[in-house]
N, C-alpha and C positions, 0 to 999 in steps of 0.2 A: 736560933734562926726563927724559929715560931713567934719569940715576942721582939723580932724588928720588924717582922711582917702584920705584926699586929698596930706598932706603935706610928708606923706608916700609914698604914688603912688609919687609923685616929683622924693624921695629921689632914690628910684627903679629905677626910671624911668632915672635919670643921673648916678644912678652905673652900668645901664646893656646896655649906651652905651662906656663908657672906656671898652678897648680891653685889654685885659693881652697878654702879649707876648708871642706867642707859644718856641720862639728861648729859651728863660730865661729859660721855662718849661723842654725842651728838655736839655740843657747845665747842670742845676742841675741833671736831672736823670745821662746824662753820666758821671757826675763827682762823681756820687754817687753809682754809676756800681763799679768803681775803675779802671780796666785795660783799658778803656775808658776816664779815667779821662784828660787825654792831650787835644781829645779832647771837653771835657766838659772845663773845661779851656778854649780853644779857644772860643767858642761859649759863654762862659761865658761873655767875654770881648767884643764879636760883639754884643754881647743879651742889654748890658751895654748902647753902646754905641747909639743902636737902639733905647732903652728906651727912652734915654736921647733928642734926636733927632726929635721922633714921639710922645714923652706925652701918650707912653702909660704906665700902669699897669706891674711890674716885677721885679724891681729892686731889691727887695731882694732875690729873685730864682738865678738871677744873680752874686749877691752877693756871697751869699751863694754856688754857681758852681767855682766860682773864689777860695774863701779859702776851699775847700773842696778838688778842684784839685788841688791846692799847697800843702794841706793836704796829700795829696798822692803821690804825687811825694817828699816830704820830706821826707815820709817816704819809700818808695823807694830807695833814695840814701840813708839814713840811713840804710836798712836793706845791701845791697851792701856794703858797706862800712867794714860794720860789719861782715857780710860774707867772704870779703878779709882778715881779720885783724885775724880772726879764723882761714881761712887758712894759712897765713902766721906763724903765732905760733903755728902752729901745727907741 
């Protein structure tokens, strides 16, 4: 019992010093705001890069701020687009 209690506290003890990226954190909520999302985008891609860089924790928040703000902006020029096309044949 003493050495799963030990091998436990280890495992704790190296997950709670990896730092999660606060930028990745930040980029996904603005890209998940929506009228934000350019830039949740940007930061998505600094968040990325930062990750990649310092070893820390994030990469998927990151990820996830990247196609979520392309997500939105496609759908943005789509709705625009659409919009013209309505107007125009009207």
């Amino acid at each position: 019992m003493g050495g799963k209690s030990a091998a436990t506290a280890a495992r704790s003890s190296s997950r709670s010093t990896a730092k999660t990226s606060t930028l990745a954190i930040w980029a996904m909520v603005l890209s998940v705001i929506g009228c934000t999302s350019p830039i949740g985008l940007y930061l998505g891609y600094r968040a990325r890069n930062q990750i990649r860089r310092t070893r820390e924790y994030g990469e998927p928040f990151a990820t996830v701020a990247i196609v979520v703000g392309w997500a939105y902006i496609l759908a943005l020029i789509v709705a625009i687009v659409a919009y013209i096309i309505v107007l125009v044949l009207r």
